[in-house]
C-alpha positions as MATLAB code, in Angstrom:
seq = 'XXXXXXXXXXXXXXXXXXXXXXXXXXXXXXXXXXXXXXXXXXXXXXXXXXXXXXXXXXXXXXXXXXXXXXXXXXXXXXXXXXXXXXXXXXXXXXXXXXXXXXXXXXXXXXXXXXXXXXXXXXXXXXXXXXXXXXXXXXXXXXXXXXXXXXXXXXXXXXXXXXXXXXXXXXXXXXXXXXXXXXXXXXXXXXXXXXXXXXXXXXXXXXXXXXXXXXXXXXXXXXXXXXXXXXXXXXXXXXXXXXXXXXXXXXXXXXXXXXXXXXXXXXXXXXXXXXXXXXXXXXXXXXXXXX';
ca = [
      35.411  160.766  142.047;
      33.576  161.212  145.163;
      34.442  163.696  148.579;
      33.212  162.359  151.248;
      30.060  164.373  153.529;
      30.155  164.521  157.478;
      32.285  165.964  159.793;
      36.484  166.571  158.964;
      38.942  167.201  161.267;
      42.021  169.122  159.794;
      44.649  167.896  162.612;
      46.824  169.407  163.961;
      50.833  168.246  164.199;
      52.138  168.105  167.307;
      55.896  168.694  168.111;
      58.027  168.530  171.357;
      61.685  170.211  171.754;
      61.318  171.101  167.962;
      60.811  167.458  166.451;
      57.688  165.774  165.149;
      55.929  163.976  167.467;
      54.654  161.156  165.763;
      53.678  159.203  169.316;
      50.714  161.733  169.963;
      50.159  162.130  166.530;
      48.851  158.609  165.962;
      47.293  158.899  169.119;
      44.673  162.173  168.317;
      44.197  159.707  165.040;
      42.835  157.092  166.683;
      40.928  159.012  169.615;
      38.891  160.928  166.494;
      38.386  157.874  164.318;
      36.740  156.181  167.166;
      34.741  159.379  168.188;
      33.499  158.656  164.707;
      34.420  161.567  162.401;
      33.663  160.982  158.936;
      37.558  161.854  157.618;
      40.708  163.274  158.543;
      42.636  166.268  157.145;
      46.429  165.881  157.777;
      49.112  168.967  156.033;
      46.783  172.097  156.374;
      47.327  175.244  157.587;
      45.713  173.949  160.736;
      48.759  171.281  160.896;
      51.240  173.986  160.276;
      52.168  172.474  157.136;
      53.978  175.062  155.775;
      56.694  174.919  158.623;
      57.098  171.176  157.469;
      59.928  169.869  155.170;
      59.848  167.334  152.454;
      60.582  164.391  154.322;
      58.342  165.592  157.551;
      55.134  166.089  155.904;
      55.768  162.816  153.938;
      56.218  161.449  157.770;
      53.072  162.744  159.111;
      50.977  161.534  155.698;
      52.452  157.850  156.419;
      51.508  158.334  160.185;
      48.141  159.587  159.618;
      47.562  156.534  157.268;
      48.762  154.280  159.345;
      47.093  155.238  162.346;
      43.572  155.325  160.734;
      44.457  152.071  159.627;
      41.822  152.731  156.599;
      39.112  153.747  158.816;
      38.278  156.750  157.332;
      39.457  158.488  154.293;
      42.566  160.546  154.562;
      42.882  163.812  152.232;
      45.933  165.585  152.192;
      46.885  169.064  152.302;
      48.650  169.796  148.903;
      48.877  173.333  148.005;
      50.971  176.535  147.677;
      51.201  178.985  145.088;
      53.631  177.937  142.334;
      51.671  175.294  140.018;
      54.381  173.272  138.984;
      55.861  173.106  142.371;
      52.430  171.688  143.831;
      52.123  169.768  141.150;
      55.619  168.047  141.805;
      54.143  167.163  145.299;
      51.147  165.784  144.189;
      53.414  163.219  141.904;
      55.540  162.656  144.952;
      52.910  161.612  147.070;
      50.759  159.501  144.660;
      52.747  156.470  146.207;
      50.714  156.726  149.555;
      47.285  155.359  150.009;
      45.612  158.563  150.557;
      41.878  158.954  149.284;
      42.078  162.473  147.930;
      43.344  165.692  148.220;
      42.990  169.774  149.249;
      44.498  172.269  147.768;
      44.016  175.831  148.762;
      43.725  178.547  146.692;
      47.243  180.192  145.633;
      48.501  182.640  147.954;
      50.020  186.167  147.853;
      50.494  185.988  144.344;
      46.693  187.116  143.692;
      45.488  185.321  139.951;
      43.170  186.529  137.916;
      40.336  184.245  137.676;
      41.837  182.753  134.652;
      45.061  181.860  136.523;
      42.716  180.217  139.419;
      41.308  177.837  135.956;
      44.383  176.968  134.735;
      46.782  176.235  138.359;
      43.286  173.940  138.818;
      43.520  172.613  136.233;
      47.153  171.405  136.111;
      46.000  169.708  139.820;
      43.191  168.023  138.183;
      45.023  166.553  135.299;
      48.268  165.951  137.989;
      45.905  163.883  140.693;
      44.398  160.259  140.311;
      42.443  160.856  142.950;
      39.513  163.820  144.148;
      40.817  166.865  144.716;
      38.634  169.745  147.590;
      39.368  173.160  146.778;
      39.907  175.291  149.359;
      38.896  178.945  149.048;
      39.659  181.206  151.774;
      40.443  184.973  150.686;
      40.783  186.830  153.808;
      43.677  184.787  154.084;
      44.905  184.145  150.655;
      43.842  187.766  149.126;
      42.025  185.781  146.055;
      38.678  184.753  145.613;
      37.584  181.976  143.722;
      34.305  182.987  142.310;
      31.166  180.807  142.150;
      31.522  181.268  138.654;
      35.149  179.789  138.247;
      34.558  177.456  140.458;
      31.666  175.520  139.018;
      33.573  175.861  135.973;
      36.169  173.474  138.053;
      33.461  171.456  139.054;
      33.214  170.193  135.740;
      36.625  168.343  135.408;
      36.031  165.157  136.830;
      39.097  165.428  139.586;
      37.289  168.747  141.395;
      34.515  166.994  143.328;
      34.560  169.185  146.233;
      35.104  172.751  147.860;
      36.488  173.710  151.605;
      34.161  176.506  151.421;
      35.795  179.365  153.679;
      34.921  182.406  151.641;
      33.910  185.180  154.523;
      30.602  185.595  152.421;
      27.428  183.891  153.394;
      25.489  185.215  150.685;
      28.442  183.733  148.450;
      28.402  180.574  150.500;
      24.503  179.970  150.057;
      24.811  180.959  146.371;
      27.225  177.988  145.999;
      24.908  175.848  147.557;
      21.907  176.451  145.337;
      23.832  176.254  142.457;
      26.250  173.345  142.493;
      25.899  170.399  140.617;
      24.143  167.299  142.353;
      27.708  165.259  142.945;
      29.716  168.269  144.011;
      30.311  168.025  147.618;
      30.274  171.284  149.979;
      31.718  170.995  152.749;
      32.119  174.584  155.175;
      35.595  175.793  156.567;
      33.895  178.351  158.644;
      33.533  177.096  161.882;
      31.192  179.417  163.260;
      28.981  178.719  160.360;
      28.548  175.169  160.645;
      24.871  175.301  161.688;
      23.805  177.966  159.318;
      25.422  176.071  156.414;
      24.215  172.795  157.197;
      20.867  174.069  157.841;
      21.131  175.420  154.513;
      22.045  171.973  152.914;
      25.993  171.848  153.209;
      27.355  168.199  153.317;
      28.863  168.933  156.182;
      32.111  170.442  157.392;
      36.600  170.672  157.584;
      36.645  172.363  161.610;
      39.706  173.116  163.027;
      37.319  173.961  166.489;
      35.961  170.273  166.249;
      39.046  169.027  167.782;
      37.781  169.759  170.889;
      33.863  168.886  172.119;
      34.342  166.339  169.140;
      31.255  164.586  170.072;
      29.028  168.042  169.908;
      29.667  168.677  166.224;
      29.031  165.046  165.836;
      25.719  165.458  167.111;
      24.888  168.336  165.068;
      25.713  165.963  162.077;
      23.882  163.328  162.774;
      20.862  165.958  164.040;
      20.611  166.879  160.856;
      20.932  163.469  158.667;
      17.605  162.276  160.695;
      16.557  166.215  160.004;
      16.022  166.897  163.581;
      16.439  170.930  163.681;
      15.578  171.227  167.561;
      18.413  168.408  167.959;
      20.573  170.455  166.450;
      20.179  173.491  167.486;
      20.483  172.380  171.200;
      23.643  170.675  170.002;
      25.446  173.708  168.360;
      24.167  176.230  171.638;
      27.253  175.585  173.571;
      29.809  175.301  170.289;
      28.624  178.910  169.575;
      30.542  180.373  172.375;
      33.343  177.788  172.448;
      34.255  177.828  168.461;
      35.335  182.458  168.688;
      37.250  181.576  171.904;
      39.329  178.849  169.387;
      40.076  181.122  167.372;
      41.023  184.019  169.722;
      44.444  183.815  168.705;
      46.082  182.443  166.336;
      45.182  179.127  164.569;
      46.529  176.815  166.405;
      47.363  177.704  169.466;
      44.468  177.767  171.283;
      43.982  174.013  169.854;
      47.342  172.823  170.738;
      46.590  174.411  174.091;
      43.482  172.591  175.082;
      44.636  169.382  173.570;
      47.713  169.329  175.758;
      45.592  170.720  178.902;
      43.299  167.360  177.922;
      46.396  165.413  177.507;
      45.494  164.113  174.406;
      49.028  165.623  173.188;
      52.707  165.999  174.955;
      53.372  169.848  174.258;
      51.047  172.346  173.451;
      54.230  173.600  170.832;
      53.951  175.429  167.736;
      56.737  176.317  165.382;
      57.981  179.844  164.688;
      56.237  182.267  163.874;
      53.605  181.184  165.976;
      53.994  180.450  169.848;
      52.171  179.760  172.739;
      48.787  181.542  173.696;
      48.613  184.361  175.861;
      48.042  183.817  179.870;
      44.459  185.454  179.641;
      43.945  183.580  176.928;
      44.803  180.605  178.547;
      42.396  181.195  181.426;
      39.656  181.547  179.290;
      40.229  178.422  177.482;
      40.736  176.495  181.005;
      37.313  177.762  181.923;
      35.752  176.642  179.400;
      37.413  173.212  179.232;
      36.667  172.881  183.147;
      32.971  173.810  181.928;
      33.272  170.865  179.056;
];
């Protein structure tokens, strides 16, 4: 089972008047396939996934899908933090043509190690297809260890990691010591150069939604292993990507996308709302700058 390298965008889901907007939806899908990112990333956080019911997150995976028209690979967001819940989900969905999956580490709940190993494990064993783990303390309050997970990387469904652990020393200790077919991919988007200077396969951006084309040349800058390329690629990202995420994820996005009129509303769903008006001129700057 294979993850795929490159640049991910983890999409957003748009909404108008409180409904799924499916029309813009398909829309962003097709404007990033043909930018050329490498897959897409539907039911994350950064889609708001967890405001989604049953039947709308089943809506958006069928949109994405068809949209991308097998394109690019689509790997969908399937986590939470009761196993046999998630693991219900995963069964549910196995009907779609998706290529994979991530699943983020268990939230609130705060397992041991041990408990990371074994809800893992019951994903592994649940999925037919790869699974990305997606470790992100600061906002889960676990860490998944090096350790544990290279232990994970072992079952032949874990072929991949969302790496977003707030530690770059744990971050380049993963990438010395993976296994040759495990795929790392970064989740930190002010990171991306450091991490794929340091010999990440790439990276899941929630920022890359906007400037698309940048990050793509800071890919392919490094596949040709063109370090001056890159680094004049990434100079202007390093002052966009904070401003992203100067409120919260994503608002900012939605806000920029709608301002670009690549979507109808620049709507979130409770608890998060609109960004602030400074905020707003900030982000207005910099798109007029774009």
């Amino acid at each position: 089972m294979k993850i795929p390298s490159g640049l991910w965008v983890p999409l957003v889901t748009p909404f108008r008047d409180g409904a799924l907007d499916l029309a813009s939806y398909e829309g962003l899908v097709d404007h990033y396939v043909r930018l050329g990112v490498d897959a897409l990333f539907p039911l994350g956080t950064t889609g708001e996934a967890p405001t989604l019911d049953d039947d709308e997150s089943e809506a958006v995976l069928a949109a994405t899908l068809r949209a991308a028209a097998g394109r690019v690979p689509v790997f969908a967001g399937v986590g939470g933090n009761a196993t046999a819940r998630v693991v219900r989900t995963l069964r549910r969905l196995q009907r779609y043509d998706h290529a994979g999956i991530v699943s983020v580490c268990p939230y609130y709940n705060r397992p041991g190690q041990d408990g990371l190993v074994a809800h893992f494990r019951a994903i592994a064993d649940a999925s037919d297809r790869p699974v990305a783990i997606y470790n992100i303390p600061y906002r889960t309050s676990v860490n998944l260890a090096n350790d544990t997970l290279l232990e994970l990387a072992g079952l032949p469904a874990i072929a991949g990691v969302k790496d977003s652990s707030g530690s770059l020393a744990q971050s380049l200790d993963l990438l010395q010591r993976r296994p040759a077919d495990f795929t790392v991919l970064t989740g930190e988007d002010a990171l991306y150069f450091t991490m794929m200077a340091h010999g990440a396969d790439g990276g899941i951006l929630a920022s890359s939604h906007i400037a698309t084309a940048r990050f793509i040349a800071v890919r392919d800058a490094f596949a040709r292993d063109d370090l001056a390329a890159a680094r004049a690629a990434w100079a202007p990202l390093a002052d966009l990507v904070p401003l992203l995420f100067a409120e919260a994820n994503p608002m900012p996005l939605k806000h920029c996308l709608w301002r670009q009129g690549l979507i109808a509303s620049p709507e979130c769903r409770l608890p998060l709302t609109r960004v602030s008006d400074g905020l707003t001129a900030r982000l207005d700057t910099a798109l007029d700058r774009l």
